[in-house]
N, C-alpha and C positions, 0 to 999 in steps of 0.2 A: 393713220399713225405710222411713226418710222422707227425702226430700231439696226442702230449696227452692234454687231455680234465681235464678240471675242475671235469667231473664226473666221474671219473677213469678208463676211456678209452684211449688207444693208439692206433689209427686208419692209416692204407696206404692206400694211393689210389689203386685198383683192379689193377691185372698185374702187382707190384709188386714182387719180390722175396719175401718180408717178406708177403704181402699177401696171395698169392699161396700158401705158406706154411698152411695157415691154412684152406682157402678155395681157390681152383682152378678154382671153377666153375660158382664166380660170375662175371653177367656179366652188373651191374650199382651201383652204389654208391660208397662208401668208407666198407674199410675190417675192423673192428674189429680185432684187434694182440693180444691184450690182454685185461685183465677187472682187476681192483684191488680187491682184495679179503676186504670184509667189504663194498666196494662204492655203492652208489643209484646206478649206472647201474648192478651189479652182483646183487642185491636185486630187481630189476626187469626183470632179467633174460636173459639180455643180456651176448650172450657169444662169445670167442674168432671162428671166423669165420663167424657169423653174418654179414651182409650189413646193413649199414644204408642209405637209400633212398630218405629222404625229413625230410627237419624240417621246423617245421611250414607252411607245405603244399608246402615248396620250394625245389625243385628238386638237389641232391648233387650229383654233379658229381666227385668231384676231394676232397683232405682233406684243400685244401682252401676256395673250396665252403663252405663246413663243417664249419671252422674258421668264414668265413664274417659273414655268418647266426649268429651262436652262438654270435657274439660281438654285430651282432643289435640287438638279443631280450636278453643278458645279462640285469641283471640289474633292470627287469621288474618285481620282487617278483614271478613269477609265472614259475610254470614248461615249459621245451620245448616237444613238441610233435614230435616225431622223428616215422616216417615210418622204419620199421626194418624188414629185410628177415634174418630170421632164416636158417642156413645154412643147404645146400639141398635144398633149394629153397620150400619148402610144404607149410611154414608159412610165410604168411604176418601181421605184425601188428602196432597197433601207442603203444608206451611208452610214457608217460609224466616223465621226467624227471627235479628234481630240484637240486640245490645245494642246501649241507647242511650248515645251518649257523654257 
């Protein structure tokens, strides 16, 4: 499955073919396939082959998990806090993410 995001991400669920392509070797969240060049996610250093792990401390497995989270804390003025494995698995970290108005 695919989903592009409000903050210019295009994310598959892992075990994908469009995933694999960028990273093979994750083994929980959602893949990162690309990042838009100018968006809050590439100015926070998220990049194509990254996992994202948890938003808002909730565990994503699949890009619908991804979706439901994102629509309950939409809306709320304030950044999301996304847990992100940096590809190669070395880096764990939270990004707060917002949209721009």
């Amino acid at each position: 499955s695919r989903e592009k995001t409000p903050l210019g991400l295009i994310l598959h669920d892992r075990g994908t073919l469009e995933a694999r392509r960028v990273n093979d070797e994750a083994d929980e969240g959602v893949v990162v396939t690309y990042v838009a060049p100018g968006s809050v996610s590439e100015e926070k250093g998220i990049g194509a082959g990254d996992a994202i792990l948890e938003v808002e401390g909730l565990k994503v497995s699949t890009t619908a998990d991804y979706q439901q989270l994102c629509r309950k804390f939409e809306g709320k003025g304030r950044a999301l806090l996304v847990l992100l494995r940096k590809k190669g698995g070395q880096v764990t970290t939270f990004v707060a993410l917002k949209e721009r108005n």
